[in-house]
N, CA, C and O atoms as a GROMACS GRO file, in nm:
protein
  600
    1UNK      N    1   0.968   1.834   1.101
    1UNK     CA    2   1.052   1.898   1.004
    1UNK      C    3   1.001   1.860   0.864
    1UNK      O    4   0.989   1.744   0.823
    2UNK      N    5   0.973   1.975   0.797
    2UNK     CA    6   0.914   1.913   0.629
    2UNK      C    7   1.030   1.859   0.583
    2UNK      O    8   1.136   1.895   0.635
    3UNK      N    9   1.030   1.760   0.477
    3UNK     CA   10   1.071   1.721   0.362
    3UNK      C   11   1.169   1.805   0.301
    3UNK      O   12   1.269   1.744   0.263
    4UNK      N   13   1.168   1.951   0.278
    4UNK     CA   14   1.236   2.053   0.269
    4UNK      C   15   1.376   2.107   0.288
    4UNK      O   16   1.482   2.133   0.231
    5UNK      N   17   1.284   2.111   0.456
    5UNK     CA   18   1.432   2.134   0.585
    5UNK      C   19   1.492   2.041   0.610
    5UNK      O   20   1.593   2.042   0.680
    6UNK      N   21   1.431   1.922   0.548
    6UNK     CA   22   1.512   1.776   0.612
    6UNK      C   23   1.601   1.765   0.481
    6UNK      O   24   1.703   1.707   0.518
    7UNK      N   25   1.612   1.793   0.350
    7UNK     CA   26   1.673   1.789   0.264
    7UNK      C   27   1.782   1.933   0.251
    7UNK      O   28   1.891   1.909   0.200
    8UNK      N   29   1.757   2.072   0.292
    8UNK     CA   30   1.848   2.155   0.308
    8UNK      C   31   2.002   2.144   0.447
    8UNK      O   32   2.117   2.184   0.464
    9UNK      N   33   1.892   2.059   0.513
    9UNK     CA   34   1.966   2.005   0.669
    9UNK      C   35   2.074   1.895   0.622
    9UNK      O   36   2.184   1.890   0.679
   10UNK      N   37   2.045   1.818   0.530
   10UNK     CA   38   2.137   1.711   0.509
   10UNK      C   39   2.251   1.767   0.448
   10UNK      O   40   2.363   1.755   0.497
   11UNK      N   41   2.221   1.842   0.318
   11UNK     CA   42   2.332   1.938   0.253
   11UNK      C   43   2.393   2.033   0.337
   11UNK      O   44   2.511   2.066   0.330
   12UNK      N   45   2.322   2.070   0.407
   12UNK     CA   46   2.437   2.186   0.502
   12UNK      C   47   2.537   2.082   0.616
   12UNK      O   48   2.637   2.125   0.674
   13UNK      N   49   2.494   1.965   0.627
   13UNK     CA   50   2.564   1.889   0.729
   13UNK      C   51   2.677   1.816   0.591
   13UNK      O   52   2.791   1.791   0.631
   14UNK      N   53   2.657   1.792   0.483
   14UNK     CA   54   2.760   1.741   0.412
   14UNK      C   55   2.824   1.884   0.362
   14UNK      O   56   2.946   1.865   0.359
   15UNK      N   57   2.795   2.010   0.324
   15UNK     CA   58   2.904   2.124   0.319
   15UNK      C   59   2.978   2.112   0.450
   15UNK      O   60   3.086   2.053   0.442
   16UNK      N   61   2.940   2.156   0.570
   16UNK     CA   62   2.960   2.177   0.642
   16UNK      C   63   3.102   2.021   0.695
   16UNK      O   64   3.204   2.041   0.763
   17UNK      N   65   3.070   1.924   0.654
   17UNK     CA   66   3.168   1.850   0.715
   17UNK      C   67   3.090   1.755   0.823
   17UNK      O   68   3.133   1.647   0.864
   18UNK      N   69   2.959   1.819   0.865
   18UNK     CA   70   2.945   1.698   0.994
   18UNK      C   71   2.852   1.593   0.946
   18UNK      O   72   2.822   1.586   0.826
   19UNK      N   73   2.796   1.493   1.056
   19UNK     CA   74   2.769   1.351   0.950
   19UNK      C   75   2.649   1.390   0.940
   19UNK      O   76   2.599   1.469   1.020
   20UNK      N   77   2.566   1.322   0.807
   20UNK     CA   78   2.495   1.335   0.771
   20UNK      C   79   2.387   1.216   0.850
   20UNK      O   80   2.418   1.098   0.867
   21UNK      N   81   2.238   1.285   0.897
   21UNK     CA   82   2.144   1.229   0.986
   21UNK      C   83   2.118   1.081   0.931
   21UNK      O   84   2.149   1.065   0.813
   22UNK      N   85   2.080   1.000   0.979
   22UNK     CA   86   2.012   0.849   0.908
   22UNK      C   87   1.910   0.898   0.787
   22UNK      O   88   1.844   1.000   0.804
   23UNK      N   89   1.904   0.842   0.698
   23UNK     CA   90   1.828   0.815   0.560
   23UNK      C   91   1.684   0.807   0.581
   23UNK      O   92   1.658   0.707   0.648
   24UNK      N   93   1.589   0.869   0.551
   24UNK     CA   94   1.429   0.882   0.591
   24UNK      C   95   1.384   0.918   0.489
   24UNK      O   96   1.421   1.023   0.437
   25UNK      N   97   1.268   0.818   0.421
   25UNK     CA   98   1.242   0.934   0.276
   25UNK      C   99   1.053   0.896   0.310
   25UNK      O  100   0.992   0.795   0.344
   26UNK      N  101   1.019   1.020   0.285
   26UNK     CA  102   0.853   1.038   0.336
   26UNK      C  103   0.793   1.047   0.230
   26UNK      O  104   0.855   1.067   0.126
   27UNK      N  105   0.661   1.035   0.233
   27UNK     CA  106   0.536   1.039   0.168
   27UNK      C  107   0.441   1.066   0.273
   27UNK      O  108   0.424   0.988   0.367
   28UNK      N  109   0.346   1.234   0.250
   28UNK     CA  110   0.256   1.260   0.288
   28UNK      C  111   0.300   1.216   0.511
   28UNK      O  112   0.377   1.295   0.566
   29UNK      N  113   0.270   1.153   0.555
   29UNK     CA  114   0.258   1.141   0.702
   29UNK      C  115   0.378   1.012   0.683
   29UNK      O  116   0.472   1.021   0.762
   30UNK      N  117   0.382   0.905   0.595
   30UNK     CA  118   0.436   0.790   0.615
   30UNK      C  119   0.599   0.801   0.593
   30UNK      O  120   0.645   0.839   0.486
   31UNK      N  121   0.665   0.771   0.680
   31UNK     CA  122   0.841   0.794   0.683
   31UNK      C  123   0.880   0.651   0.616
   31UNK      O  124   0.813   0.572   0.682
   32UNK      N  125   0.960   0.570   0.512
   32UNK     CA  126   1.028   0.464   0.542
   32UNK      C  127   1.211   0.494   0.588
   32UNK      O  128   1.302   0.564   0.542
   33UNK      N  129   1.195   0.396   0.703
   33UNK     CA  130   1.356   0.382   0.728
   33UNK      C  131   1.387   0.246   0.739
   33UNK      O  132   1.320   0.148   0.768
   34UNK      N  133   1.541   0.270   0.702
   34UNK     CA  134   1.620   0.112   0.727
   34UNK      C  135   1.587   0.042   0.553
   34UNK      O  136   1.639  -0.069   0.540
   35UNK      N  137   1.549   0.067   0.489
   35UNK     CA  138   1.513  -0.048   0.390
   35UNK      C  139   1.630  -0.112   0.337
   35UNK      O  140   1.751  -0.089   0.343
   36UNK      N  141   1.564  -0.191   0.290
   36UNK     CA  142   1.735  -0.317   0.227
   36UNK      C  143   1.620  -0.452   0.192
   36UNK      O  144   1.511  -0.485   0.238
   37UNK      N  145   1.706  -0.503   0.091
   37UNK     CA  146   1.687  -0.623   0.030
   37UNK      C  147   1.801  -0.706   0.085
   37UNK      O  148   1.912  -0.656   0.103
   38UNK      N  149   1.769  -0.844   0.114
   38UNK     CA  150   1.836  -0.957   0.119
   38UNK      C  151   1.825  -1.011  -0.061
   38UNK      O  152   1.737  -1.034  -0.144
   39UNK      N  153   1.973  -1.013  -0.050
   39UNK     CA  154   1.987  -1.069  -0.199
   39UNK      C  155   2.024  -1.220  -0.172
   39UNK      O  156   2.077  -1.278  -0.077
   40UNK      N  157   1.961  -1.273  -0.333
   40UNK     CA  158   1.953  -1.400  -0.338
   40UNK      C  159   2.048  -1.455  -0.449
   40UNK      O  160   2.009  -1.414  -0.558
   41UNK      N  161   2.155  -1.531  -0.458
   41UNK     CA  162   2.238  -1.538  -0.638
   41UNK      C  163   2.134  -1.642  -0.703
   41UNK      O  164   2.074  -1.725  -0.634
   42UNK      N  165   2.119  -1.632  -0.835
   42UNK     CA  166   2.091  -1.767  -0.949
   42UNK      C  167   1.924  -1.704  -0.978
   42UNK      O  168   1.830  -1.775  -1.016
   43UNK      N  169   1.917  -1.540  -0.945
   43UNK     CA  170   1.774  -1.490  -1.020
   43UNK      C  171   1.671  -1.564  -0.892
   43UNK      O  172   1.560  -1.611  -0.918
   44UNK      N  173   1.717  -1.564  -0.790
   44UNK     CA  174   1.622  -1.660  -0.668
   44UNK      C  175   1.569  -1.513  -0.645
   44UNK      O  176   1.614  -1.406  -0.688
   45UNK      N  177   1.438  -1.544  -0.550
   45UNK     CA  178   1.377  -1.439  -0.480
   45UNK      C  179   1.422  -1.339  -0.376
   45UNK      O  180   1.448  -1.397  -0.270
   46UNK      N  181   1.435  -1.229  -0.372
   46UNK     CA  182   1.498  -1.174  -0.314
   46UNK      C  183   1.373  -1.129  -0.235
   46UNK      O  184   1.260  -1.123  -0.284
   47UNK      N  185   1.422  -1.080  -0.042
   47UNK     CA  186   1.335  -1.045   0.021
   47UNK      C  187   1.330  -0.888   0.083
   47UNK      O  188   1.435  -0.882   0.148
   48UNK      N  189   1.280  -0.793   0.092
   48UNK     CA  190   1.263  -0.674   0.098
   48UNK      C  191   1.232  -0.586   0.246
   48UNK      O  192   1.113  -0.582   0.276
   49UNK      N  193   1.296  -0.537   0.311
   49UNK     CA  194   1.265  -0.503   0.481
   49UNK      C  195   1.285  -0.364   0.469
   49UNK      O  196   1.359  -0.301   0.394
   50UNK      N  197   1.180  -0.318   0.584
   50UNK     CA  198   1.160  -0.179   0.584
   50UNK      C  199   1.078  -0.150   0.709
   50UNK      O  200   0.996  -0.232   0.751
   51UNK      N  201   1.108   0.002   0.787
   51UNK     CA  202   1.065   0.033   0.863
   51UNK      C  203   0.974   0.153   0.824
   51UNK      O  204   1.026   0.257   0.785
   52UNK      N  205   0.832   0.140   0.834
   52UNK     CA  206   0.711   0.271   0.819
   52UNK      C  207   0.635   0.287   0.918
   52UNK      O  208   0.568   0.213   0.990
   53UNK      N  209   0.663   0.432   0.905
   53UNK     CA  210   0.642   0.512   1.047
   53UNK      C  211   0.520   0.636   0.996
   53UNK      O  212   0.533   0.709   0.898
   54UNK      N  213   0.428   0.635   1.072
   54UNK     CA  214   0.321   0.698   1.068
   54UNK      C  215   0.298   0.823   1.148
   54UNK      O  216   0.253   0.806   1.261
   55UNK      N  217   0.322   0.948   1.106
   55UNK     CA  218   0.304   1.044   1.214
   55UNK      C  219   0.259   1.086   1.192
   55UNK      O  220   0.293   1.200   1.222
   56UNK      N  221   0.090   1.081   1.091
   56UNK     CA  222  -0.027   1.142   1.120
   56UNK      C  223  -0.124   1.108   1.192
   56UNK      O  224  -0.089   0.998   1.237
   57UNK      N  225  -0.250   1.135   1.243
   57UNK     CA  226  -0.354   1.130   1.361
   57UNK      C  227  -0.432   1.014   1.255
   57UNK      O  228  -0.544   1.007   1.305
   58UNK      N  229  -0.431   0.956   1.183
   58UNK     CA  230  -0.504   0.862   1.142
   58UNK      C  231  -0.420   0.710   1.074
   58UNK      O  232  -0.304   0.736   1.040
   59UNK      N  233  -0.449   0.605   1.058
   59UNK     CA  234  -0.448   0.512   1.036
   59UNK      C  235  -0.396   0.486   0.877
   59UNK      O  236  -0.488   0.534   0.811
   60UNK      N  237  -0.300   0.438   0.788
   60UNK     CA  238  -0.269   0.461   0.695
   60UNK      C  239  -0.247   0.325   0.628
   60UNK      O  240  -0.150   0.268   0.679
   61UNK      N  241  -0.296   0.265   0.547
   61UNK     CA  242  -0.291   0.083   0.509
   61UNK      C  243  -0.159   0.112   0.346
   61UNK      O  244  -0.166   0.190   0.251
   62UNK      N  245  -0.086   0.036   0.375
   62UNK     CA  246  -0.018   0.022   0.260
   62UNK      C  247  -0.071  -0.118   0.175
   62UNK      O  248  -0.071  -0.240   0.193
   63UNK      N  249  -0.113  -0.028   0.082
   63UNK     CA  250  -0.179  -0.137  -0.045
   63UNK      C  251  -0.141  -0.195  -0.142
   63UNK      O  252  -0.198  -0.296  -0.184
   64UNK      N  253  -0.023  -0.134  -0.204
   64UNK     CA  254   0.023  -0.203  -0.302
   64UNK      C  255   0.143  -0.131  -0.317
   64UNK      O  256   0.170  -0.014  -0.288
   65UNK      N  257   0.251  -0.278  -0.398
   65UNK     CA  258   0.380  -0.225  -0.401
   65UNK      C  259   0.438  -0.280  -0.560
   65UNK      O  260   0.424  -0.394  -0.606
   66UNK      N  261   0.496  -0.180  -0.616
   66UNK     CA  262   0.574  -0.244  -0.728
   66UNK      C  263   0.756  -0.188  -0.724
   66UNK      O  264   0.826  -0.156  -0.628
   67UNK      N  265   0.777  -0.192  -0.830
   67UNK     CA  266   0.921  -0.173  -0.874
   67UNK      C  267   0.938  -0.192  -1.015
   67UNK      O  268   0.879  -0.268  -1.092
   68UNK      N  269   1.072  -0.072  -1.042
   68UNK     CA  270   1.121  -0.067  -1.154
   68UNK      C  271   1.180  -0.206  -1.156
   68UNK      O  272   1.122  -0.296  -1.217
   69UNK      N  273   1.308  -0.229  -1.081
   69UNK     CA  274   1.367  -0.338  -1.075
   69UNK      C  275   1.352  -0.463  -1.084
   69UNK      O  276   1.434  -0.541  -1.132
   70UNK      N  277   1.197  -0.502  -1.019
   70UNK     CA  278   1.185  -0.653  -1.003
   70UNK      C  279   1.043  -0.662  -1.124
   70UNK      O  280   1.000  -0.562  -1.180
   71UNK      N  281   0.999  -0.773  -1.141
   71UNK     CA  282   0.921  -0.773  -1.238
   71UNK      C  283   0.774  -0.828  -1.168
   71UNK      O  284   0.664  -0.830  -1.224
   72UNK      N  285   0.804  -0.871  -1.036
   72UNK     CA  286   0.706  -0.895  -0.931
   72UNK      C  287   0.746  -0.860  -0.793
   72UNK      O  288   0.837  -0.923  -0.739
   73UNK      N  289   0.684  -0.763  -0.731
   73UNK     CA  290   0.680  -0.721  -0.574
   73UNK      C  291   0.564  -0.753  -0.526
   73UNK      O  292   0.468  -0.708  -0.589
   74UNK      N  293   0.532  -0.846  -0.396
   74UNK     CA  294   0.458  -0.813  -0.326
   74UNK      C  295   0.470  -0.851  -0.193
   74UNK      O  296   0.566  -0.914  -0.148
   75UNK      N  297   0.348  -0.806  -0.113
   75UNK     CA  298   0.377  -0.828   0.053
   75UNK      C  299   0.351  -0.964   0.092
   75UNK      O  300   0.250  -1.023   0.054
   76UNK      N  301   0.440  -1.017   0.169
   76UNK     CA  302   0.388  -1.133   0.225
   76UNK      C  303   0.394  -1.146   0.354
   76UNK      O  304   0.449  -1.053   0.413
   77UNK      N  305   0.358  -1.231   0.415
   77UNK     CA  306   0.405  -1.288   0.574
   77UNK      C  307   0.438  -1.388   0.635
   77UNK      O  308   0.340  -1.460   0.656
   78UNK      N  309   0.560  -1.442   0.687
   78UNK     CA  310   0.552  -1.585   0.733
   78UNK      C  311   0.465  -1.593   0.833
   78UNK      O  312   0.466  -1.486   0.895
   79UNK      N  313   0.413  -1.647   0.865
   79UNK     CA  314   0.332  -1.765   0.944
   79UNK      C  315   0.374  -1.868   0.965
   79UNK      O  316   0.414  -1.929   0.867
   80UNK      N  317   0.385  -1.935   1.098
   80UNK     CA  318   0.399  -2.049   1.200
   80UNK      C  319   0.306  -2.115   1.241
   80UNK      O  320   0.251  -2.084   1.347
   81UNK      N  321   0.265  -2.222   1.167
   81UNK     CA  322   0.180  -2.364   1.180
   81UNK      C  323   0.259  -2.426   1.245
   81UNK      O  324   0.342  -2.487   1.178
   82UNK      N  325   0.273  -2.440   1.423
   82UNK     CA  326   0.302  -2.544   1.471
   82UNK      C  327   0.496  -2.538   1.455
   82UNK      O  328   0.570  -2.450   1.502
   83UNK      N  329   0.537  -2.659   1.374
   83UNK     CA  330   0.636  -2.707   1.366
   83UNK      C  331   0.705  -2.656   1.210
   83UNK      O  332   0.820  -2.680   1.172
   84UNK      N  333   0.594  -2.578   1.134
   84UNK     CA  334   0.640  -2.547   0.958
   84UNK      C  335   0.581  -2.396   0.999
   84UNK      O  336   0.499  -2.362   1.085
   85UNK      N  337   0.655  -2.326   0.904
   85UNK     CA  338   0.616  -2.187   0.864
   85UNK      C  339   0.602  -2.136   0.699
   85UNK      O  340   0.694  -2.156   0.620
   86UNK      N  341   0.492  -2.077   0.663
   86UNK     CA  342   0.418  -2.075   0.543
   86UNK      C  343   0.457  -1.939   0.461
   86UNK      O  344   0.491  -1.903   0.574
   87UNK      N  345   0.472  -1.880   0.415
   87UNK     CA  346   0.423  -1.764   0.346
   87UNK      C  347   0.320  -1.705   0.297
   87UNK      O  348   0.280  -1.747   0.188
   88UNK      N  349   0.250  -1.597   0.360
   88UNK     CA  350   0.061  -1.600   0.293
   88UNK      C  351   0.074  -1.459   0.187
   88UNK      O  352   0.150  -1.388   0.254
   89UNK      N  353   0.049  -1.398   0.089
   89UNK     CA  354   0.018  -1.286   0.040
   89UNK      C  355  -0.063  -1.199   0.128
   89UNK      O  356  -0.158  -1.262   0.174
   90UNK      N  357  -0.056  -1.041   0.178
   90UNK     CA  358  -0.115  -0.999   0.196
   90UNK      C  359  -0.182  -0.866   0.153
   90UNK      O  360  -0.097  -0.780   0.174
   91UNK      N  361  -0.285  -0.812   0.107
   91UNK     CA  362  -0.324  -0.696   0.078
   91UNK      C  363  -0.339  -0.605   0.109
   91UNK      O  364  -0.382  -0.528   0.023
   92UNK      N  365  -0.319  -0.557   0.230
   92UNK     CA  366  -0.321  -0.472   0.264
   92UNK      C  367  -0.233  -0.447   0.448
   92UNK      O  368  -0.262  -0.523   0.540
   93UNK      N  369  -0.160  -0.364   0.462
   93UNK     CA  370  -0.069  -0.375   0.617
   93UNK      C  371  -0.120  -0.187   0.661
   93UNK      O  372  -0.113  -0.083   0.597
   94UNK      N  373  -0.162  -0.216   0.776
   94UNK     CA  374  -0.234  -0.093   0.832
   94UNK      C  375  -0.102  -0.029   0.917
   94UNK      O  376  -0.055  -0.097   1.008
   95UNK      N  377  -0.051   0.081   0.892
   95UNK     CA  378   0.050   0.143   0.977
   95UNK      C  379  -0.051   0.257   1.092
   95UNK      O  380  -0.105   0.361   1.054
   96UNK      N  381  -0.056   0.200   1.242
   96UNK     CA  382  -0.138   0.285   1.320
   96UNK      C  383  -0.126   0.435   1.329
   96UNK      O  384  -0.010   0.464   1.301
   97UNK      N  385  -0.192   0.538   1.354
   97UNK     CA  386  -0.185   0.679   1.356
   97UNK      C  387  -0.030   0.698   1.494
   97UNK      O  388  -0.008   0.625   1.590
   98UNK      N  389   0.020   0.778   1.464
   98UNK     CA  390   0.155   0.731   1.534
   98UNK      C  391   0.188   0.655   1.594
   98UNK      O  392   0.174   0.633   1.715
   99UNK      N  393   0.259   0.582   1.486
   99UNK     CA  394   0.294   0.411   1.508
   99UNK      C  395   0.414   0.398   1.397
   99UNK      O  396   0.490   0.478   1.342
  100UNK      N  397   0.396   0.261   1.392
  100UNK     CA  398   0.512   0.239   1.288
  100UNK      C  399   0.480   0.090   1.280
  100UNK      O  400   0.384   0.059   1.350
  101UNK      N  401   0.534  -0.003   1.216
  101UNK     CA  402   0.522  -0.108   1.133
  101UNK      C  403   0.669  -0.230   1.141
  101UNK      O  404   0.744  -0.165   1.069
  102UNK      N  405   0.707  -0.288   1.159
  102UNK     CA  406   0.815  -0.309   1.113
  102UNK      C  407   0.818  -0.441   1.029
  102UNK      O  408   0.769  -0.547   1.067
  103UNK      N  409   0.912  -0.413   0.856
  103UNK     CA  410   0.834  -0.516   0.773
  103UNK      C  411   0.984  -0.573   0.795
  103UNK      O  412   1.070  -0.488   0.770
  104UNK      N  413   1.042  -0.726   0.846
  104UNK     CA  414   1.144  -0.748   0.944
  104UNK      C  415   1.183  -0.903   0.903
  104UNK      O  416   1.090  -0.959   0.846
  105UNK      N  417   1.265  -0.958   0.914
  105UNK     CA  418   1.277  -1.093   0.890
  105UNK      C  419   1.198  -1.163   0.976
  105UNK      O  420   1.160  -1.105   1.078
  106UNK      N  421   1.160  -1.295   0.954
  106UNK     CA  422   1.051  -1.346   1.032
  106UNK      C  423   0.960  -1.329   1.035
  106UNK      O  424   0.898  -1.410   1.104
  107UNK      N  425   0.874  -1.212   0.964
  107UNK     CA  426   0.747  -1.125   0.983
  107UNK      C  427   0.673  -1.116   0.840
  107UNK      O  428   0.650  -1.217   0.775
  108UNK      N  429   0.643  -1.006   0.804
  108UNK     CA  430   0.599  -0.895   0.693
  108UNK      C  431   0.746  -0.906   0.611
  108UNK      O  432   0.852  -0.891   0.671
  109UNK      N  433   0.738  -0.933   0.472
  109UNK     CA  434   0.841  -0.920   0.410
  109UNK      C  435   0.802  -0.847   0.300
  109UNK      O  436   0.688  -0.803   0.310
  110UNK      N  437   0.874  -0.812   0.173
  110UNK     CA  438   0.832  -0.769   0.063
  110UNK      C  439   0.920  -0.902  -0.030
  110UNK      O  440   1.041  -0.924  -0.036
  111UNK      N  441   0.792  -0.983  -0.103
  111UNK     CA  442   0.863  -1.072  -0.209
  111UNK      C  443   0.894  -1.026  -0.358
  111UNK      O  444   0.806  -0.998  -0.439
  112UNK      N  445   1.012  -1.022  -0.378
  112UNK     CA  446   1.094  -0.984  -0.493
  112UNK      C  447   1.119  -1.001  -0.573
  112UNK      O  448   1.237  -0.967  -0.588
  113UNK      N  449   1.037  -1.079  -0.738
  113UNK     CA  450   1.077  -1.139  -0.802
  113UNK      C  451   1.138  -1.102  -0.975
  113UNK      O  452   1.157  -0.985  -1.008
  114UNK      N  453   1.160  -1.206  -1.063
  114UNK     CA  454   1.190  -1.128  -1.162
  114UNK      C  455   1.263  -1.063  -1.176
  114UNK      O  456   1.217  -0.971  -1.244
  115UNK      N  457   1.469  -1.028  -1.129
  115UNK     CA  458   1.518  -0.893  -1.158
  115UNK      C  459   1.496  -0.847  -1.283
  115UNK      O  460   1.483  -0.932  -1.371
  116UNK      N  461   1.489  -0.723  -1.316
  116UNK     CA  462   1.483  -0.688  -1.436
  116UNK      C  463   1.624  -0.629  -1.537
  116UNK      O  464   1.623  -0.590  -1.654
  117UNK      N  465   1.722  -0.639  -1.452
  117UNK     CA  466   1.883  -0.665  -1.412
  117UNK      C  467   1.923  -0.776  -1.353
  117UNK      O  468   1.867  -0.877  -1.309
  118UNK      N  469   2.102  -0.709  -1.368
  118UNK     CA  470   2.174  -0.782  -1.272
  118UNK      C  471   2.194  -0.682  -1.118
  118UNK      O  472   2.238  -0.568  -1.100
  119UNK      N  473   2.152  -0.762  -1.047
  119UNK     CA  474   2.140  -0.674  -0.922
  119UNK      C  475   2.244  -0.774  -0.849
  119UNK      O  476   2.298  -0.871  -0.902
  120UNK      N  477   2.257  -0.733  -0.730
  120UNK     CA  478   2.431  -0.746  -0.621
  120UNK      C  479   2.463  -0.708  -0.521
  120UNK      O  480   2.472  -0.585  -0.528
  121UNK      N  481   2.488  -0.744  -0.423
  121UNK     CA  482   2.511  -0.684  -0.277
  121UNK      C  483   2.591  -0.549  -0.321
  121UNK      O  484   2.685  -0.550  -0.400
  122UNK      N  485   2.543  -0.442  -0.262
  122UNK     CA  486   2.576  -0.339  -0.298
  122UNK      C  487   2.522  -0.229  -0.355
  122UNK      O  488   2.561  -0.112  -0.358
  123UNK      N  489   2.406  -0.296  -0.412
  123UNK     CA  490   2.314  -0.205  -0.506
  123UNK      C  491   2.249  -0.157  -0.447
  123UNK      O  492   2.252  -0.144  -0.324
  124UNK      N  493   2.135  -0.100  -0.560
  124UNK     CA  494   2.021   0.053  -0.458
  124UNK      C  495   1.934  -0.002  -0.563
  124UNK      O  496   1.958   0.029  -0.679
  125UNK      N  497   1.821  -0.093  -0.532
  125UNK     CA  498   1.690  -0.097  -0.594
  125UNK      C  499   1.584  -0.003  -0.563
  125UNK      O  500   1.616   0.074  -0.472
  126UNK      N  501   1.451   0.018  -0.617
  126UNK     CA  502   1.348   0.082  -0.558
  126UNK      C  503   1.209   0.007  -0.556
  126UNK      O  504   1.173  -0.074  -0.641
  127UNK      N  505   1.145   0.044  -0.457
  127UNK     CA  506   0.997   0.009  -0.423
  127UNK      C  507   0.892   0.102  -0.440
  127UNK      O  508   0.904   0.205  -0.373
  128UNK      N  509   0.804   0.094  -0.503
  128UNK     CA  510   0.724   0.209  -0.506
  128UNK      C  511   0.607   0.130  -0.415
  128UNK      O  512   0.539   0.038  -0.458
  129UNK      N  513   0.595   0.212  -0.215
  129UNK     CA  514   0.485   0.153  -0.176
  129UNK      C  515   0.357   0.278  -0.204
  129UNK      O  516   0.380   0.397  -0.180
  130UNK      N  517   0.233   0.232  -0.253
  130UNK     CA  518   0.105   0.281  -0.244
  130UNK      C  519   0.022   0.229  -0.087
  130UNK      O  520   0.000   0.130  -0.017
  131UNK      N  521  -0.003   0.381  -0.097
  131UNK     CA  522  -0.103   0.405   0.033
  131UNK      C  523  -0.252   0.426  -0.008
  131UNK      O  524  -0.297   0.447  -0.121
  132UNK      N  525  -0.316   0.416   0.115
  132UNK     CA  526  -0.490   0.391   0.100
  132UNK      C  527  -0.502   0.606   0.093
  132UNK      O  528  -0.595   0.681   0.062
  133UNK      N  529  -0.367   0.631   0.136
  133UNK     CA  530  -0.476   0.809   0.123
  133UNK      C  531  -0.396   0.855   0.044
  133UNK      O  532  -0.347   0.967   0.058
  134UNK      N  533  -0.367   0.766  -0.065
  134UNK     CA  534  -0.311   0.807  -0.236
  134UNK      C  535  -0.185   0.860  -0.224
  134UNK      O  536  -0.129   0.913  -0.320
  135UNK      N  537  -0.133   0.851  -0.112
  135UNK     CA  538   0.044   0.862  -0.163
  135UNK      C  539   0.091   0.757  -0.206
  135UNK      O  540   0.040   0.646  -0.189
  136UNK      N  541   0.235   0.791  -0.290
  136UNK     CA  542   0.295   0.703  -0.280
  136UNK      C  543   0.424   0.751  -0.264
  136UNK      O  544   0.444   0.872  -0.275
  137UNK      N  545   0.579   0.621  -0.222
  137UNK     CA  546   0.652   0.672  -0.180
  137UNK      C  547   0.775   0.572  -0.243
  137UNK      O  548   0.816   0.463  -0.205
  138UNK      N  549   0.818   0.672  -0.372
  138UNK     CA  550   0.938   0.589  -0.384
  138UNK      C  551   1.062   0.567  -0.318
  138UNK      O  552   1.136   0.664  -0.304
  139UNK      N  553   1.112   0.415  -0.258
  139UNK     CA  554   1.191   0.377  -0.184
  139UNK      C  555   1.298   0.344  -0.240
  139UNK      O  556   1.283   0.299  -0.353
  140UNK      N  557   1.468   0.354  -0.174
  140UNK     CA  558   1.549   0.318  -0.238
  140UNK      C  559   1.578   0.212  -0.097
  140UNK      O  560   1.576   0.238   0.023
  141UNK      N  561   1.605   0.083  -0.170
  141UNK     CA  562   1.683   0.034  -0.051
  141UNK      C  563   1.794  -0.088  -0.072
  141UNK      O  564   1.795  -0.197  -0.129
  142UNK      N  565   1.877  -0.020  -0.003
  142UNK     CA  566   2.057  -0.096   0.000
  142UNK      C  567   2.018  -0.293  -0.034
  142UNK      O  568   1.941  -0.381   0.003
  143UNK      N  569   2.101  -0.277  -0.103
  143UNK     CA  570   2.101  -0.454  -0.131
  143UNK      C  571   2.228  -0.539  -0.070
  143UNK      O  572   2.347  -0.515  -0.090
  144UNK      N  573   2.170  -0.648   0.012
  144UNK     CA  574   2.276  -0.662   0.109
  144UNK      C  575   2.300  -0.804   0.093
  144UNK      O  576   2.203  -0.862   0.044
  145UNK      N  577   2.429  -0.900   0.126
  145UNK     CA  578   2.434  -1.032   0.130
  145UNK      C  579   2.312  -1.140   0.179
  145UNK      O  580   2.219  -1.119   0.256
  146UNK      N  581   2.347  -1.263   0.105
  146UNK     CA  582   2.210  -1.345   0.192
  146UNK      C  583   2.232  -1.362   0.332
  146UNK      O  584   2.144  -1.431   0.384
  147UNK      N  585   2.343  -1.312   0.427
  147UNK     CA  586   2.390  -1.375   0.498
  147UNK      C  587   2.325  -1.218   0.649
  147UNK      O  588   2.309  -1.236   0.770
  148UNK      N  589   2.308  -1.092   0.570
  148UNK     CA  590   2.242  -1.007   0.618
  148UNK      C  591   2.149  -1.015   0.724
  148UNK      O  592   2.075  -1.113   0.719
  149UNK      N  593   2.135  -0.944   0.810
  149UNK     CA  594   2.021  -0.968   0.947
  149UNK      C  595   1.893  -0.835   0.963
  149UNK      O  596   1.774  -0.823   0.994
  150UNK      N  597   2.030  -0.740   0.912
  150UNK     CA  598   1.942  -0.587   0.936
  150UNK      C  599   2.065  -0.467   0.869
  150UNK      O  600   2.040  -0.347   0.869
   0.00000   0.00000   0.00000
């Protein structure tokens, strides 16, 4: 379904009265769903989760991410040394040719820094992720307690 019909489909399901489908916002082949920030109080780092889904025949690396909101975004990953777990920066996260990704607690995060506001459980920040085949895809995603899972 293009981008289109998926946006005339939502409005005819809110005229219409019936519920409106889960939240999906695309770029080129790449879908994100689910996104949300874990918020942090006292200007602490806030952490960023998202599901990208790939439904073109090729391989798609997300390269870089910013935001209006924060004054530093980027990808990281925990890692498990043993008995401690690290945080590494990473440059680049390959979403497979129909596949999907999941950037998840415990995993792939997006690090959040700098608000450029006052932000709050409740809010709608954005992510702008860049792709290796020049899309990009501005994200809105729900800001949720520290106490949040998914």
């Amino acid at each position: 379904m293009t981008m289109k019909l998926k946006t005339l489909a939502c409005l005819a399901a809110l005229t219409l009265g019936a519920p409106a489908p889960a939240l999906a916002f695309a770029a080129g082949t790449i879908t994100a769903r689910h996104a949300w920030v874990r918020w942090l109080p006292n200007k602490l780092p806030a952490a960023g989760y998202v599901t990208l889904v790939n439904t073109g025949d090729k391989p798609v690396d997300l390269v870089d991410t910013d935001s209006p909101d924060y004054g530093m975004a980027m990808l990281h990953q925990s890692v498990s040394n043993g008995s401690t777990q690290t945080m590494v920066m990473v440059d680049k996260l390959t979403i497979p040719a129909h596949g999907q990704v999941a950037i998840a607690p415990g995993g792939y995060h997006f690090m959040l820094e700098q608000p450029q506001r006052t932000i709050q459980p409740g809010d709608t920040v954005h992510l702008r992720l860049k792709f290796s085949d020049g899309e990009t895809l501005d994200t809105p995603f729900a800001v949720k307690r520290p106490s949040a899972t998914n």
